[in-house]
Structure formats: C-alpha cells, structure tokens
C-alpha positions in Angstrom: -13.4 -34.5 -23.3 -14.5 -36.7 -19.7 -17.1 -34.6 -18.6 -17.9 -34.5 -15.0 -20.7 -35.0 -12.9 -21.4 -31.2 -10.8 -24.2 -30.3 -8.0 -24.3 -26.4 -7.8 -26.7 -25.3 -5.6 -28.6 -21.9 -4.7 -25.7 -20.8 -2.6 -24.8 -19.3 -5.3 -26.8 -17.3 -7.8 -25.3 -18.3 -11.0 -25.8 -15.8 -14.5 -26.3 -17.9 -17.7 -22.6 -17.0 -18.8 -21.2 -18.3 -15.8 -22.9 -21.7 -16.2 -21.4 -22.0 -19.6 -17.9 -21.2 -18.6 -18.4 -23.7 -16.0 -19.5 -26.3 -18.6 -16.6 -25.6 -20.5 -14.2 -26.6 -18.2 -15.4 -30.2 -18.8 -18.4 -30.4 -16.1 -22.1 -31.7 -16.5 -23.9 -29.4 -14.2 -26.9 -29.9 -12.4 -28.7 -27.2 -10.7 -30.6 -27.6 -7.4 -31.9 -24.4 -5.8 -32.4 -25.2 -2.4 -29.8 -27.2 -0.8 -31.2 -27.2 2.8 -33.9 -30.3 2.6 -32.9 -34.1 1.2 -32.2 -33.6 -2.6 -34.6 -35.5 -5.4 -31.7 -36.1 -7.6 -29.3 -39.1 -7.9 -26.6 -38.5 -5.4 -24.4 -40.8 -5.8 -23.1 -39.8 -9.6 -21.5 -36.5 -8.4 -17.7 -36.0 -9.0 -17.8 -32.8 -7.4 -20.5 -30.5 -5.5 -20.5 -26.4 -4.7 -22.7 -25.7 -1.9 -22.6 -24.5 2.0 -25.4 -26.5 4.1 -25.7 -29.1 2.0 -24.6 -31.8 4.1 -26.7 -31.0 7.0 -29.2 -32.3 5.2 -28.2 -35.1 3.0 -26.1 -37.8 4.4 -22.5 -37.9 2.2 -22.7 -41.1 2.4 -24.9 -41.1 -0.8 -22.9 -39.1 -2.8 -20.9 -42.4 -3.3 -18.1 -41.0 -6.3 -17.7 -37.2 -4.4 -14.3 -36.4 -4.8 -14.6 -32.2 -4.4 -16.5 -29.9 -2.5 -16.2 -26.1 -3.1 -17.7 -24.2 -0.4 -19.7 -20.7 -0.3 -19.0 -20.0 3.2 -15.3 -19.4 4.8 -16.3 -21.7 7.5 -15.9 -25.5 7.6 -18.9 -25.9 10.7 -20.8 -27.3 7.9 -19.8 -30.0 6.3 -18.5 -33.7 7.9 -14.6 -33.0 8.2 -13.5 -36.2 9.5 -15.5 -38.3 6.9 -14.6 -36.4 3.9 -10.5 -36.7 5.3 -11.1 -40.7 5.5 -12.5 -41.1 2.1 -10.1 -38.4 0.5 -12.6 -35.9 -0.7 -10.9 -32.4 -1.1 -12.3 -29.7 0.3 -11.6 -25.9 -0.5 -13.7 -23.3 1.3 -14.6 -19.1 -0.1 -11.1 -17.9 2.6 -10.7 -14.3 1.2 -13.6 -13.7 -0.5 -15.7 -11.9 2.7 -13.0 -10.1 4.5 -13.0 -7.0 3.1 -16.9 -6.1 3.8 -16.5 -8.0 7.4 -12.9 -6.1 8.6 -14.8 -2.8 7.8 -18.2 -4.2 9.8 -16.0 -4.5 12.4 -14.6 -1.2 12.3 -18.3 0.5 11.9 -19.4 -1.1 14.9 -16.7 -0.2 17.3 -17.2 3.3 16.4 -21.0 3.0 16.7 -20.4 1.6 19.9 -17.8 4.6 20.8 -19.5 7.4 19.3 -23.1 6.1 21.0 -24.4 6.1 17.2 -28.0 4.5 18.4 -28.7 7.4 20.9 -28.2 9.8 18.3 -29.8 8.0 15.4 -32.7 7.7 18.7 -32.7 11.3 19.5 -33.1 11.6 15.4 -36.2 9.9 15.4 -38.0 12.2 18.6 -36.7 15.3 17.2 -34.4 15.5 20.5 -32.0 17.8 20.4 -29.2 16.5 23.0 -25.1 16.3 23.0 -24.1 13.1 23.9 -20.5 14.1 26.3 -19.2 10.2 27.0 -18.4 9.5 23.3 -14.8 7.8 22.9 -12.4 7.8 20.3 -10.9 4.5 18.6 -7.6 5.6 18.3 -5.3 4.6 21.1 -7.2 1.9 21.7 -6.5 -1.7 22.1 -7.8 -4.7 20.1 -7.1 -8.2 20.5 -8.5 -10.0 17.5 -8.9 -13.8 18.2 -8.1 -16.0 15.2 -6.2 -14.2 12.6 -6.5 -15.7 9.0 -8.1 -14.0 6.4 -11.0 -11.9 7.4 -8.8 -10.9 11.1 -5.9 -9.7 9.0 -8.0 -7.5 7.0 -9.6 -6.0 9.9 -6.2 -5.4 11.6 -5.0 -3.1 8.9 -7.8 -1.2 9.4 -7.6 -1.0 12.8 -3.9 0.0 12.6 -5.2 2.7 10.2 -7.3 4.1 13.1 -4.4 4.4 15.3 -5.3 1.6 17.8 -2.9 -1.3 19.0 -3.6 -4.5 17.5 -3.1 -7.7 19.2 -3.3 -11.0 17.6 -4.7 -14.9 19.2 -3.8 -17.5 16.6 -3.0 -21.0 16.8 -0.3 -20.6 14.5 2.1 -18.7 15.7 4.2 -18.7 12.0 1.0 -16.2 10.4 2.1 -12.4 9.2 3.1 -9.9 12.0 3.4 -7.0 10.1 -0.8 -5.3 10.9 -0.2 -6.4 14.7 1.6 -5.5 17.7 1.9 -8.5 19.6 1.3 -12.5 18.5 -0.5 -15.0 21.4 -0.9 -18.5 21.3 -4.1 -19.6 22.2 -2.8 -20.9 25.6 -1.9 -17.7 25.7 -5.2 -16.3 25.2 -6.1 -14.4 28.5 -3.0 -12.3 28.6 -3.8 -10.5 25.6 -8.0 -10.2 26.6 -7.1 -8.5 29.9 -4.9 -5.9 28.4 -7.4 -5.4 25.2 -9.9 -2.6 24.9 -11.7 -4.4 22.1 -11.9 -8.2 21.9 -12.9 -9.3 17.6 -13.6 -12.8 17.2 -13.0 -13.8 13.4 -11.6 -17.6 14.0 -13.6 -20.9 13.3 -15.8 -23.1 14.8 -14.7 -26.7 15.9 -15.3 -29.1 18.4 -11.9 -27.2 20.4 -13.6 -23.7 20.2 -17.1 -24.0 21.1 -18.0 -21.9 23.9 -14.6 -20.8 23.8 -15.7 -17.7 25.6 -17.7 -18.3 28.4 -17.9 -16.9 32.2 -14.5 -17.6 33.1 -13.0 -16.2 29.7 -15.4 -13.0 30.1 -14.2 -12.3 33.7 -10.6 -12.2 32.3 -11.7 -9.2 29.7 -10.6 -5.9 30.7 -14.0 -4.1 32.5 -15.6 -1.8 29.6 -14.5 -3.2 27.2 -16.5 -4.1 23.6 -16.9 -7.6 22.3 -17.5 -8.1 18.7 -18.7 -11.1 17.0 -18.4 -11.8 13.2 -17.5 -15.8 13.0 -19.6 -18.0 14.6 -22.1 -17.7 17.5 -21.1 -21.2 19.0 -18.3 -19.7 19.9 -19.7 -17.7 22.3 -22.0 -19.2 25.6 -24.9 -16.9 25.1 -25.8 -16.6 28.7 -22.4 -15.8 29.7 -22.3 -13.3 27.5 -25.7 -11.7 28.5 -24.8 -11.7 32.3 -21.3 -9.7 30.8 -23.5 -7.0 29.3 -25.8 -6.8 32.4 -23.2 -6.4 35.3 -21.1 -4.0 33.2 -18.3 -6.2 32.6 -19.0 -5.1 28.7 -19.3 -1.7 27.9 -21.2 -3.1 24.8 -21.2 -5.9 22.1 -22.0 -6.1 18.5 -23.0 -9.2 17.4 -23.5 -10.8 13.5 -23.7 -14.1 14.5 -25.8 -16.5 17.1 -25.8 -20.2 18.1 -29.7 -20.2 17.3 -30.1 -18.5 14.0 -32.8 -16.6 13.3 -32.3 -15.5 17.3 -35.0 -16.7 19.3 -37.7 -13.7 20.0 -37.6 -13.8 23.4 -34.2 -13.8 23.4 -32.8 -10.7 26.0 -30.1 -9.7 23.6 -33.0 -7.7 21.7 -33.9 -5.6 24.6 -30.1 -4.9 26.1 -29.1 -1.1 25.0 -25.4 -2.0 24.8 -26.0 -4.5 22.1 -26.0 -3.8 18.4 -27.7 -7.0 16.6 -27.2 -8.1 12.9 -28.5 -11.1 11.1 -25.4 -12.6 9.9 -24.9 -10.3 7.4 -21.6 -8.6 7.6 -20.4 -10.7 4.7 -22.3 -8.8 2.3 -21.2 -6.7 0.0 -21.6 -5.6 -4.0 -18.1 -7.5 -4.8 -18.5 -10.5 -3.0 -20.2 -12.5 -5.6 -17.4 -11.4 -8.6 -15.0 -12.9 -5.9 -16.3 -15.6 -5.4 -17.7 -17.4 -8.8 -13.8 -16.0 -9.2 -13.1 -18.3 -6.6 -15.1 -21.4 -7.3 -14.1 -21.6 -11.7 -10.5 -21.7 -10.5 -10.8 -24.2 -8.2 -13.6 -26.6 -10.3 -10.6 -25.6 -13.1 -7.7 -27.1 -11.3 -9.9 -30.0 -9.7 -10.8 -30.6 -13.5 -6.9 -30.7 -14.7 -6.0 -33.0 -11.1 -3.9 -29.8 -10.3 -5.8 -29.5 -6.7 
C-alpha cells in the first residue's frame, strides 16, 4: 500500500479509533493541535490536510505536494480559493454537517425575540412578577432567508412547520422549492426584504457579499422587523446594523457571528436591549462531531481511491 502524507489538526478532536481507521485507509497521519500559529513540521510533504484556519496562518505555498483539503467549517472564508483552483488542489468543505443545530438556533431566537424571553428570564432573576402583553406569535409570519444551501433549507422546514411563509434569496435559482414560498435572485434581493417579517442570513462570505447588508439594504427591510445572523459577520456592516436597532428600523436582532471575533468590549451591540448575542456557537450540538469525522473518512476515503 502507497501511504500518504496527512496534517489533521485540532479542529477536530480525534478518538484513538478514529485515527486508526484513518490510517487504514492508506494515510500517514500527523497530528498538530493548534493550527492557528506557523506549524514546526515539514510542510511541504503533505498530500492532503484537514483543518479550518490553517491557512491564515501558514502560507500554502509551503505545502508544495497538497493535493486535498477537507475542511471543519461549512465556510470557504478561510482558506486561499483562487490559489488552491490554479494549482488544482480539491477542496471539500463540512456542507451538512451543522444545519440541523443552526436551523433550530434560528428558530429559538425568533421566538425569544417574539415571546420577549430576556424580560421574563429578567423579571426571573428580581423576583418580578409582571405579564408581558406585546408578545407575538411566529406563525403567520414572513421570513426571507438569504442564501439557501444546506443550513437555510433546514431552517425553512422548520419555519414552515411553525406556520410562517418562507421566502428564499439564492444565487441559484435551479435549488429545491418545495420548504419555500417564493424563490429571488439576488438582484432580486430587496423585493423579498421589504415584504419579509424575519430576514435569516445563512449564505457565504466572498469578496461579492461582504457588507452585503449595509444602510441602504437595512432601509429596504420592512420596519419591525428581526434580523438574524448565523453565517458570517462580514456580511453585515456593523454600524449599519447598530444605527437599524437604534432608530427602530429592527424590532430586534440575534446575532452568532461578528466581523471582529471575540466582539470588541466596547462594542454597543452588548448594551442594545433588542439584541440577543452568541459567540459563534449555534453550530454546536452533541451529533455534530459523529457527522462530521462521518464526513471527513469518506472523503480522505475517496481522495485515497482518486474517486474525488
């Protein structure tokens, strides 16, 4: 057997089985734990590498045989797209494997936001004893989910499940209809925020979509409505989106991701009441990691065969 050269990283916890079945499939692994400073090992003997920040802080350049990566993360923000096209490395990313936790984050956090959860869990604390008579119901409502692969399909069933209409912003226009209402391009984009009770964002973050919503694309958004923010927080101009929640053009926003993360301290997104703040963590949940060491042996398996 031609055993291959593998970087695995501590973006993923691996058991002792798991690196045997891994070695099995014809791979030499070597283990680095953290990924996020310039590596101590031999780069440029690597056939294949799975990791998530890795090359934010190692050049690729070095890793002069790479032919794989296998990404931890859904998103590809992270790793140099254009030079791993030109020198025809293959690239697979975790698509699937957080969706389910992240479409039901999404649905808790509308109905916190509707049902006013922080005044009551508030009013818990000070032994307050007071009805709260502005709470909303989720049904009915409207939601335009912007980008609709894995993760925003996921959440649209659920949504549907609650009784609210589900619109869709995609740039591909071919993806399945049959959780949504109505289908926009993302020319189209506006038309479906200023009907929308709800705006999700779930789609990646490129060069095309940063600051994708900013003043302009807030002023379009139907007044009171919720913003929710589960993908990336480049997508979003931060002080655009504070001015939204301070005028009133947001009835609230519940955000999981920032352009700065850990956010800043002094940071006004802390102290606004309408806000409900996470630190990236809607991801997580119990079955995440089964599905995705699931993910990464069949992919190191077929890149091992030459089936990718």
């Amino acid at each position: 057997m031609c055993f291959l050269k593998l970087l695995l990283t501590g973006a993923f916890a691996y058991t002792d089985a798991q690196l045997q079945a891994i070695e099995a499939l014809g791979y030499t692994p070597v283990f680095v734990q953290e990924e996020r400073c310039a590596l101590d090992v031999d780069c440029k003997s690597f056939d294949a590498a799975v990791c998530n920040s890795l090359f934010l802080y190692n050049d690729i350049a070095l890793f002069e045989n790479l032919k794989f990566v296998q990404l931890t993360s859904a998103g590809l923000d992270r790793v140099p797209l254009d030079y791993m096209h030109d020198h025809g490395i293959l690239l697979r990313n975790a698509r699937g494997v957080y969706s389910v936790p992240m479409a039901e984050w999404v649905v808790l956090k509308l109905l916190e936001i509707y049902k006013a959860s922080a005044r009551f869990y508030a009013n818990q604390q000070a032994r307050l004893w007071q009805k709260e008579r502005g709470l909303l119901e989720l049904c009915g409502k409207t939601v335009c989910i912007v980008g609709y692969g894995s993760v925003g399909q996921a959440a649209a069933v659920r949504l549907k499940a609650f009784g609210c209409r589900v619109l869709a912003v995609d740039q591909k226009l071919s993806v399945a209809k049959e959780s949504i209402d109505g289908l926009y391009s993302v020319e189209q984009m506006d038309v479906a925020l200023a009907q929308s009770d709800a705006v999700v964002l779930t789609l990646p973050l490129t060069k095309e979509t940063y600051h994708l919503f900013d003043a302009k694309r807030f002023s379009v958004m139907r007044a009171g409505s919720v913003f929710i923010n589960v993908a990336r927080g480049g997508l979003v101009d931060e002080q655009a989106l504070i001015s939204a929640l301070q005028s009133g053009v947001l009835k609230g926003a519940a955000l999981d991701v920032f352009e700065n993360e850990p956010l800043f301290a002094d940071s006004p997104l802390w102290k606004l009441d309408n806000v409900l703040l996470s630190p990236h963590n809607s991801f997580v949940s119990e079955q995440t990691q089964g599905r995705l060491f699931e993910l990464i042996y069949t992919n190191l398996r077929a890149f091992a065969r030459g089936e990718l």
